[in-house]
C-alpha positions in Angstrom: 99.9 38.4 79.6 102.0 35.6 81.0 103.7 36.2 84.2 107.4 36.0 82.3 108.9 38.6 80.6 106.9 41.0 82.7 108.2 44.7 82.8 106.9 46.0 85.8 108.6 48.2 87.6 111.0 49.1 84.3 111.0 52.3 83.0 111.4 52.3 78.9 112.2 54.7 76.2 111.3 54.0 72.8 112.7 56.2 69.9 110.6 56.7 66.5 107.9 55.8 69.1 104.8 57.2 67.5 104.0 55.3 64.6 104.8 52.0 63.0 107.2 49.9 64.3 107.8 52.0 67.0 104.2 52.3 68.0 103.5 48.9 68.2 107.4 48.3 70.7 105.0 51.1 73.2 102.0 49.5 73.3 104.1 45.7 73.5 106.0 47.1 76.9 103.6 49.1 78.4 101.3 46.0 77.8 103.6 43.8 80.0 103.9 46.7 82.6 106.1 49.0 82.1 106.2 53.1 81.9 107.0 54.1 78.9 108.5 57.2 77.2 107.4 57.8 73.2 110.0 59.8 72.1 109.5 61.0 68.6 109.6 64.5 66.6 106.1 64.5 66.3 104.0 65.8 69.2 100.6 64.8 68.0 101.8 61.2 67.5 103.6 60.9 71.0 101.1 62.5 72.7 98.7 59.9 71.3 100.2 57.0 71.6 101.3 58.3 75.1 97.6 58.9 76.6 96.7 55.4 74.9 99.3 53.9 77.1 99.7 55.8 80.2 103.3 56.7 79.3 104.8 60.2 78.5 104.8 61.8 75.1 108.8 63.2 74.8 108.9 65.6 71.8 112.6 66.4 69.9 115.1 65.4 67.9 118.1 63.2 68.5 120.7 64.6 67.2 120.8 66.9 69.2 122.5 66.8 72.1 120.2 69.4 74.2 117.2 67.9 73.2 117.9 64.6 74.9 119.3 65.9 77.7 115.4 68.0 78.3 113.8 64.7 77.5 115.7 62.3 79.3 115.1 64.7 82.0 111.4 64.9 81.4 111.5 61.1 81.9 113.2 60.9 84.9 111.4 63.4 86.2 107.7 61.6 85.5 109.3 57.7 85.8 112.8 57.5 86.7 116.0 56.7 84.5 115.5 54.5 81.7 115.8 50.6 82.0 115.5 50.0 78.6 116.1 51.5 75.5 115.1 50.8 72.2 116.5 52.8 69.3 113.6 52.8 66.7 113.7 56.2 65.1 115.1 55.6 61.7 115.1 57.2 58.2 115.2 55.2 54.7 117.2 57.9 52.6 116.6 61.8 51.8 113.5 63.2 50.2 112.5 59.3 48.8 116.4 59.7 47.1 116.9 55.7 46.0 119.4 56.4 43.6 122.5 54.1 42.9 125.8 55.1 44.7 127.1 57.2 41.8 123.9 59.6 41.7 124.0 60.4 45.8 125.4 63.8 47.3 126.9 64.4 50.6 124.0 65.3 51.8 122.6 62.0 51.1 125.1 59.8 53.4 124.9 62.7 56.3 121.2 62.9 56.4 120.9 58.6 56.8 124.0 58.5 59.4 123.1 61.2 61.3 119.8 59.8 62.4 120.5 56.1 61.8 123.8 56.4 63.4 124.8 59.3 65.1 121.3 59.3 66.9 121.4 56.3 67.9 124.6 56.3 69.8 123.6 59.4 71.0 120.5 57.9 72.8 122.9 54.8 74.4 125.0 57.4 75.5 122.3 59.5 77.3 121.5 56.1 79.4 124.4 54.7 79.8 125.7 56.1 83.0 122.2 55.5 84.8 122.3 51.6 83.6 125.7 51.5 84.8 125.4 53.3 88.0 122.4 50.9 88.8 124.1 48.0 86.8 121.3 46.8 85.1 119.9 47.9 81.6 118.3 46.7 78.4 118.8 48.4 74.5 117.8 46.8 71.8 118.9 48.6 68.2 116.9 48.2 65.2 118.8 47.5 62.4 117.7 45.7 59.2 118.1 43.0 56.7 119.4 45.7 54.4 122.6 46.4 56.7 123.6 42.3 55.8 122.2 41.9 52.0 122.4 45.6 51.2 119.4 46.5 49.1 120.1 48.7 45.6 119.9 51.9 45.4 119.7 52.0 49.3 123.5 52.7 49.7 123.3 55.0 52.3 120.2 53.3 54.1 121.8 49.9 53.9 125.5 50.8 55.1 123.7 53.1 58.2 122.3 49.5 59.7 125.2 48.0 59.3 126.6 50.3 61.3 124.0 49.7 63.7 124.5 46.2 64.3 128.3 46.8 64.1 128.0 49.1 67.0 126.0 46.7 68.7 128.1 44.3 69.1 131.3 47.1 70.4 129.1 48.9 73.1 127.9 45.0 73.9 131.7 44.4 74.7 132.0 47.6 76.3 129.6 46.7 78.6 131.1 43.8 80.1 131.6 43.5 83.9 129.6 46.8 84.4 126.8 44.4 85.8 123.0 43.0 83.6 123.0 45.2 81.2 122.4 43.4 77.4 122.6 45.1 74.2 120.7 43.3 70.9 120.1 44.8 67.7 116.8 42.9 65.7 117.1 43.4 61.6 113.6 43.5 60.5 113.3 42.7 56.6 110.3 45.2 54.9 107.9 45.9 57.5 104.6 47.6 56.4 104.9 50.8 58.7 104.7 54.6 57.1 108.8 54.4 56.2 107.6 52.6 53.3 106.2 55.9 51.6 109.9 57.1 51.3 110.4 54.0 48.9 109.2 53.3 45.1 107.1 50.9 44.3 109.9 49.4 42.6 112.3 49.0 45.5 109.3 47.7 47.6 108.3 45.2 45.3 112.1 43.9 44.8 112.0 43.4 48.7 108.9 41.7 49.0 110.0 38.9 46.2 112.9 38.2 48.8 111.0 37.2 51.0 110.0 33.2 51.1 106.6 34.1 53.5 105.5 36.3 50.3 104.1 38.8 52.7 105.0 42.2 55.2 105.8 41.7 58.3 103.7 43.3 61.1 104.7 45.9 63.5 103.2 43.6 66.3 105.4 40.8 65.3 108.9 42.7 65.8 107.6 43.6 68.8 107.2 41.1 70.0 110.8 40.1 69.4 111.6 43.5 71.2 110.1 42.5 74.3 111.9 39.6 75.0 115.1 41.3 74.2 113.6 43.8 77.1 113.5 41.4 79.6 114.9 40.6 82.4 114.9 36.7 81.1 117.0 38.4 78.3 120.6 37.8 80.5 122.9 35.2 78.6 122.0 37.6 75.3 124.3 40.3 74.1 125.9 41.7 71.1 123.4 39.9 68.8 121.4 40.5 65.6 117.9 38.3 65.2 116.7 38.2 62.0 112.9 38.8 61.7 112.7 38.7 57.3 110.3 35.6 56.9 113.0 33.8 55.5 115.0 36.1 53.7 118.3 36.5 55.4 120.8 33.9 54.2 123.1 34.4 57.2 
């Protein structure tokens, strides 16, 4: 790999980090040297991925509180605080529930926020002080095409990455004068990764004909997006979204 946008040195923490999207984000920074936590709910995934890469498989949930405070203390333990941070864990909707806003429950719009949302700002918040203290840090939020457009019949799914790239840009201005630390969100348009399984055929073909490319896009090619936004060369850039749809976004 080219000697820019190298990572060594940098200790990173991927969430959703043993499949898909989140898979590929490991393999991407640990590729251009860095140690890397795969922080997911599944322990045979993270500890594959983990032993692929030389990282550290870091098995729980977050939403809750005392499970990232065991596993951000697992990875300080084995690498150090966290340099960077990307927020990849992420749900589509309930039990495959794409139903239009009228049809949904409750228990539809907590389910989505919680771990799209809450989760999420959970995880900044874990490595916040660290970054801070050291005054240096990188996060990069993965939001998606569906939090600008809004896809039907993905209220909940939709309005949870707006959200995201809404709180992007807040904790980007919070950030100010606390020293190098950049927060970017990335809004991927349909990405062929195992979250499409929660969809119909039906919604997945009415995203697909959005998109001028006519195809998926890979897991490899948001990561790579993901590394730059990891870097160290990533220092005038904060509080943006970047569109990876192949051609869909309008805005």
């Amino acid at each position: 790999m080219a000697e820019f946008f190298r990572l060594d040195g940098k200790v990173a923490v991927v969430t959703g980090g043993g499949q898909g999207i989140g898979e590929a984000i490991c393999r991407r920074l640990a590729g251009a040297g860095a140690k890397v936590g795969v922080l997911d709910l599944s322990q045979a995934n993270a500890s594959r991925v983990a032993a692929d890469i030389g990282g550290v498989a870091l098995v729980g949930d977050i939403t809750k509180e005392t499970d990232l405070s065991r596993l951000f203390g697992e990875l300080e333990a084995r690498f150090g605080s966290a340099d960077i941070l990307v927020n990849n864990a992420g749900v589509a909707s309930r039990k495959g529930r794409d139903l239009p806003i009228w049809e949904l429950v409750r228990e539809d719009w907590e389910f989505v926020f919680n771990i799209n949302v809450v989760g999420l700002a959970l995880c900044c918040k874990a490595v916040l002080p660290k970054m801070i203290e050291r005054r240096f840090g990188r996060i990069v939020n993965i939001a998606s095409i569906a939090g600008k457009e809004g896809n039907p019949k993905m209220g909940p799914y939709s309005a949870s990455k707006a959200a995201v790239i809404a709180l992007t840009k807040s904790l980007s201005k919070e950030l100010v004068g606390k020293g190098d630390i950049c927060v970017n969100s990335i809004s991927p348009a349909v990405i062929q990764t195992p979250i499409l399984e929660q969809l119909s055929s039906e919604q997945i073909n009415m995203m697909l004909s959005k998109i001028p490319l006519g195809r998926t896009g890979k897991p490899e090619e948001v990561a790579s997006l993901v590394h730059f936004l990891s870097s160290s060369e990533c220092s005038f850039t904060t509080g943006q979204c970047y569109d990876i749809s192949g051609g869909r976004a309008t805005y």
